[in-house]
C-alpha positions as CSV (number, residue, x, y, z in Angstrom):
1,X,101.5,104.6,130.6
2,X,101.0,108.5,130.6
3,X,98.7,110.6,132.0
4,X,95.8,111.0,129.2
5,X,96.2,115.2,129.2
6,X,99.6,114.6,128.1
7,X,99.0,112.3,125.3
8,X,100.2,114.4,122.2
9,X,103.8,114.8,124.0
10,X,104.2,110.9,123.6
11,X,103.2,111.0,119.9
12,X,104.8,111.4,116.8
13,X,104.7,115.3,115.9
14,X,103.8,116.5,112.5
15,X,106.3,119.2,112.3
16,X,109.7,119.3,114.6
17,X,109.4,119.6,117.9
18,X,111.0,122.3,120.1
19,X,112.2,121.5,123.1
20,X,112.8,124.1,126.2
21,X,115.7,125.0,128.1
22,X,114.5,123.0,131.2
23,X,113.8,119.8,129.5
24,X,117.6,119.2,128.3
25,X,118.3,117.9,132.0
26,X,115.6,115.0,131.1
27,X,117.8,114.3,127.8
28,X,120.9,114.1,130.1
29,X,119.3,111.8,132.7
30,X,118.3,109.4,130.3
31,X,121.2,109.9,127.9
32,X,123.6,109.4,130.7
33,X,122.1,106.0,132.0
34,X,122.5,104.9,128.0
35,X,125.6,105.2,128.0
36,X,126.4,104.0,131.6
37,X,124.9,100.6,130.5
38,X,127.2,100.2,127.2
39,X,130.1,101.6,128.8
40,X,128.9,98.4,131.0
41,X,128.6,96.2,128.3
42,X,131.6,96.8,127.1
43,X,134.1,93.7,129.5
44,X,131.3,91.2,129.0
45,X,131.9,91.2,125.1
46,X,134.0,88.1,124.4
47,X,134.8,85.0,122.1
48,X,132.0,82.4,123.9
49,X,129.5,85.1,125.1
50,X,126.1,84.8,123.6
51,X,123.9,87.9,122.9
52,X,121.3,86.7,124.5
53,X,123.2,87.1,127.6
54,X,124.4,90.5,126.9
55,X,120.9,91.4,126.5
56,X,120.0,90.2,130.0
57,X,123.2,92.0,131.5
58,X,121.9,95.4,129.8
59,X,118.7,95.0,130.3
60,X,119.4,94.3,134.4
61,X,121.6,96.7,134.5
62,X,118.8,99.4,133.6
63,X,116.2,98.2,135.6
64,X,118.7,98.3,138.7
65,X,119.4,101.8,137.9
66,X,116.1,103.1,137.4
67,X,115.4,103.2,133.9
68,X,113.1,101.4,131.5
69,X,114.3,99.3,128.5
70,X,112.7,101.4,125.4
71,X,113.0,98.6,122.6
72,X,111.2,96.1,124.9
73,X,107.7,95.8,123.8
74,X,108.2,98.2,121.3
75,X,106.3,97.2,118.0
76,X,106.9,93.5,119.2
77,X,110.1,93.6,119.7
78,X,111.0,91.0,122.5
79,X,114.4,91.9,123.4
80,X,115.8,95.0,125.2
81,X,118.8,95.5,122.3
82,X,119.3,95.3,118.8
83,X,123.1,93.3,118.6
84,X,124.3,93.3,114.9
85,X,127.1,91.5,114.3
86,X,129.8,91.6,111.0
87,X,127.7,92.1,108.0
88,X,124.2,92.9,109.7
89,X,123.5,96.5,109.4
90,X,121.2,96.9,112.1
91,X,118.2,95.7,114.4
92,X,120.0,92.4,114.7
93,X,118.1,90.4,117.7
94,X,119.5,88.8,120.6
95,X,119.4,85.7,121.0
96,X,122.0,82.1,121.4
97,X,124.4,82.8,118.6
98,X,127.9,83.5,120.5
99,X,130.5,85.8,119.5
100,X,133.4,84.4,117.9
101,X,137.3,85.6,117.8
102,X,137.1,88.7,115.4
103,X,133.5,89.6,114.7
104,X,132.9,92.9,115.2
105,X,129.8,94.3,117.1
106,X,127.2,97.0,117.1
107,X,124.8,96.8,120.3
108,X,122.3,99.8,120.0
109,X,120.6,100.4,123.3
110,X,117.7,102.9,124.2
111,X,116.3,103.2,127.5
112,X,113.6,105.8,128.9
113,X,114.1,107.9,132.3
114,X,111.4,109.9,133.8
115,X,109.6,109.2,130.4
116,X,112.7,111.0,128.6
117,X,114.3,108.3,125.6
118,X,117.9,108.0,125.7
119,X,119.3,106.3,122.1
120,X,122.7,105.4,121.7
121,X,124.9,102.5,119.7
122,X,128.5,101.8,119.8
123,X,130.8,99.5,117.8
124,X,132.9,96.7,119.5
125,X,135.6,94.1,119.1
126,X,135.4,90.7,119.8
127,X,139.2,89.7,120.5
128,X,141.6,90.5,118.0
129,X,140.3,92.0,114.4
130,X,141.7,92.3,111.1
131,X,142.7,95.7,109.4
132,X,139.9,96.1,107.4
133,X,136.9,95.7,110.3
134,X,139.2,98.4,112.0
135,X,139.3,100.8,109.3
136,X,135.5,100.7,108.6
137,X,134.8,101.4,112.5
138,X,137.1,104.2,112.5
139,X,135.6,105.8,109.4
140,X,132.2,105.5,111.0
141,X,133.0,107.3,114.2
142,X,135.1,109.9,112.0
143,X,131.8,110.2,110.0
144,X,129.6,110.7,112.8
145,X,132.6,113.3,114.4
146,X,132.1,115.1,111.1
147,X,128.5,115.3,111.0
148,X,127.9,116.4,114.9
149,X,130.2,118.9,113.9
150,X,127.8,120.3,111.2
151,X,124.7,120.5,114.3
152,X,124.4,124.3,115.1
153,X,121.5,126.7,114.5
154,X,121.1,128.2,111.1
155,X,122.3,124.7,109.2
156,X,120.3,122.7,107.7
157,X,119.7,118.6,108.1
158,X,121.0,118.5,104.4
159,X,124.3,120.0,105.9
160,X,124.7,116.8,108.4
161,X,124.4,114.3,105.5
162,X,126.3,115.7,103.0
163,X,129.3,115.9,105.3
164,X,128.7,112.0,106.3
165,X,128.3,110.8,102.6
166,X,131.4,113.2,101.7
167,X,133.7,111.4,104.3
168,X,133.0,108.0,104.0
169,X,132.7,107.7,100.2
170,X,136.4,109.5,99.8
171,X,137.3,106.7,102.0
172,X,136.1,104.1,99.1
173,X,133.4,103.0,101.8
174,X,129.4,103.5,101.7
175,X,126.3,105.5,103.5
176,X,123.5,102.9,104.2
177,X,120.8,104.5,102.7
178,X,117.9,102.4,103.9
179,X,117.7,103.5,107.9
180,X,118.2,106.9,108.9
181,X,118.7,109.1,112.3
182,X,115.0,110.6,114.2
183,X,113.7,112.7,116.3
184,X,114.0,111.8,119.9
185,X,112.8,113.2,123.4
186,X,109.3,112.1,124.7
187,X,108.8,110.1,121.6
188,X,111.0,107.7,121.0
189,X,111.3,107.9,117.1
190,X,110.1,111.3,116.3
191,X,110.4,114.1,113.3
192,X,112.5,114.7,111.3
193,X,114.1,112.0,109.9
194,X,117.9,112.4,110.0
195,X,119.4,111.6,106.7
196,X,123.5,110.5,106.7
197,X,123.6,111.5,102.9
198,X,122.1,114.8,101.1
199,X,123.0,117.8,99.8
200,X,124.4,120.7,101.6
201,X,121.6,123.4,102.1
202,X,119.0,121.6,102.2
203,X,116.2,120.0,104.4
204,X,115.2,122.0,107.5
205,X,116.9,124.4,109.2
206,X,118.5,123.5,112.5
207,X,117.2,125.4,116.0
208,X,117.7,125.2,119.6
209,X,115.7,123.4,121.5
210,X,116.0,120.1,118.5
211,X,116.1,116.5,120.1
212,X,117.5,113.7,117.4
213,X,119.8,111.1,117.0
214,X,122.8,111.0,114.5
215,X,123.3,107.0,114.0
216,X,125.5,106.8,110.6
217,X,125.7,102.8,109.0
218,X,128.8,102.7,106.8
219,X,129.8,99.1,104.9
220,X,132.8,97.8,103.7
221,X,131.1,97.3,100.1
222,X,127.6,98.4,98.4
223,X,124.9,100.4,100.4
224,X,122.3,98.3,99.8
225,X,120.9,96.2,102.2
226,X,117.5,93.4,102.8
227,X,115.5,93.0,105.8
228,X,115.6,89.1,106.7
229,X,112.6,87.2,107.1
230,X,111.8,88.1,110.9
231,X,111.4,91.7,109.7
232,X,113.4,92.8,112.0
233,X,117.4,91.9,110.9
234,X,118.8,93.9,108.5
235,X,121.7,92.5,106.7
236,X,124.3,93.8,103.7
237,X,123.2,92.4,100.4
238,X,126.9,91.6,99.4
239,X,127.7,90.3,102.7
240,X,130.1,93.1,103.4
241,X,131.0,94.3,107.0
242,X,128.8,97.1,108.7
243,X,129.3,99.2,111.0
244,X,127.3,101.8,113.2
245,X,127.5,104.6,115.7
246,X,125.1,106.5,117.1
247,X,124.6,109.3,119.5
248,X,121.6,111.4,120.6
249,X,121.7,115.2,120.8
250,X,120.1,118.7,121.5
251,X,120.8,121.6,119.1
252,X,121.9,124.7,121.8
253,X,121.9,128.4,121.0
254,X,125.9,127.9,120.0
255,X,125.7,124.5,118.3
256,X,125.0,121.4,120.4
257,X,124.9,119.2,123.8
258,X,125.5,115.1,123.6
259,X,123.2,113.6,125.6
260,X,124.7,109.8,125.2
261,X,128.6,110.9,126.3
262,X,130.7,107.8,127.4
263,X,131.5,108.8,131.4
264,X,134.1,106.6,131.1
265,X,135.0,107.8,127.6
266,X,134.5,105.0,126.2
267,X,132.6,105.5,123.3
268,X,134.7,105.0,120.5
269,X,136.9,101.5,120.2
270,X,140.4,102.3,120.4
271,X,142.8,99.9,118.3
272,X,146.6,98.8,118.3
């Protein structure tokens, strides 16, 4: 797929990579086109839909637009998004299960431009939902506001999960312990691995030039979760709600650049 000289820019790095000034405008191409396509999504996610069709819609809809779909291929993965629905915590696969009045949604979505990775998830509600699914989505994006807000040079990884966990356990909720933000740029899951619990001060210290991803999982009930048999779909073990946002971003000389902005502002849900 790439050119052979170029081989240890497409593999995962031992220590954290540093990016240059010049190759955040690869980050925002592909970031962009990420979040074009769920900003897309976004109508076509109704009572009666299956995700097996939303999966085609996004995965057209990158194609048409120049991208690649990342997820398809990757490890065997046969589908271009992971759609989790109510209490699966992530990786859930497409397929002919339709959306039903009230479930709440997380379609996670990473395509590759110009061999840059854009990676980005968002939450979304199928008709009208009930008070709790609507608290636990708001406290997720709140917890991922409150971490981006801790991404600036001279903090430390520690400092991004130890402001997640903070948030969302004062609001009698919980940090999925089990799947964790990466690295992201020409690889698509690279070092470090980004915690969303930890202690403040430690882990490495944040520089410019850092591509990851900040992607925290909050449930209604316990943390803990099981992978099902398909080793892909990863569920709550007490069948509690989940619920996940994710955005990928570059650390700047003054703190940091989203790649995966809505255009259309559309990433967080907005409720009645």
């Amino acid at each position: 797929m790439y050119e052979t000289q170029d081989a240890e820019l497409y593999t995962r790095s031992h220590t954290i990579r540093l990016y240059q000034p010049e190759d955040f405008e690869g980050m925002r191409k592909a970031g962009r086109l990420v979040a074009e396509a769920l900003d897309m999504i976004g109508e076509h996610v109704k009572p009666g839909v299956t995700t097996g069709e939303l999966d085609d819609l996004v995965r057209q809809f990158t194609l048409d637009n120049g991208g690649l779909p990342a997820c398809l291929g990757y490890k065997g993965y046969t589908k271009t998004t992971c759609i989790s629905i109510n209490h699966v915590v992530c990786h859930g696969i497409p397929g002919d299960k339709a959306l039903k009045d009230g479930d709440i949604v997380n379609i996670d979505h990473t395509v590759i431009v110009d061999g840059w990775h854009g990676d980005s998830s968002r939450m979304y509600a199928v008709g009208e939902i009930n008070t709790r699914a609507k608290k636990l989505i708001d406290v997720t994006y709140e917890a991922l506001d409150i971490g981006l807000k801790q991404v600036k040079p001279g903090n430390t990884f520690g400092d991004i999960g130890f402001a997640i966990q903070k948030y969302v356990e004062a609001q009698r909720m919980s940090v999925v312990r089990d799947f964790c933000g990466h690295g992201i740029g020409r690889v698509f899951h690279d070092n470090p691995n980004v915690l969303h619990f930890g202690r403040r001060g430690e882990g490495a210290v944040l520089k410019p030039g850092m591509f990851f991803t900040v992607e925290p999982m909050v449930n209604l009930g316990k943390p803990a979760v099981k992978v099902l048999s398909d080793g892909w779909t990863a569920v709550t073990r007490d069948k509690s709600l989940s619920s996940q946002c994710e955005h990928s971003v570059g650390v700047t000389e003054d703190g940091l650049e989203i790649f995966t902005a809505s255009p259309k502002g559309l990433f967080r849900p907005v409720f009645s």
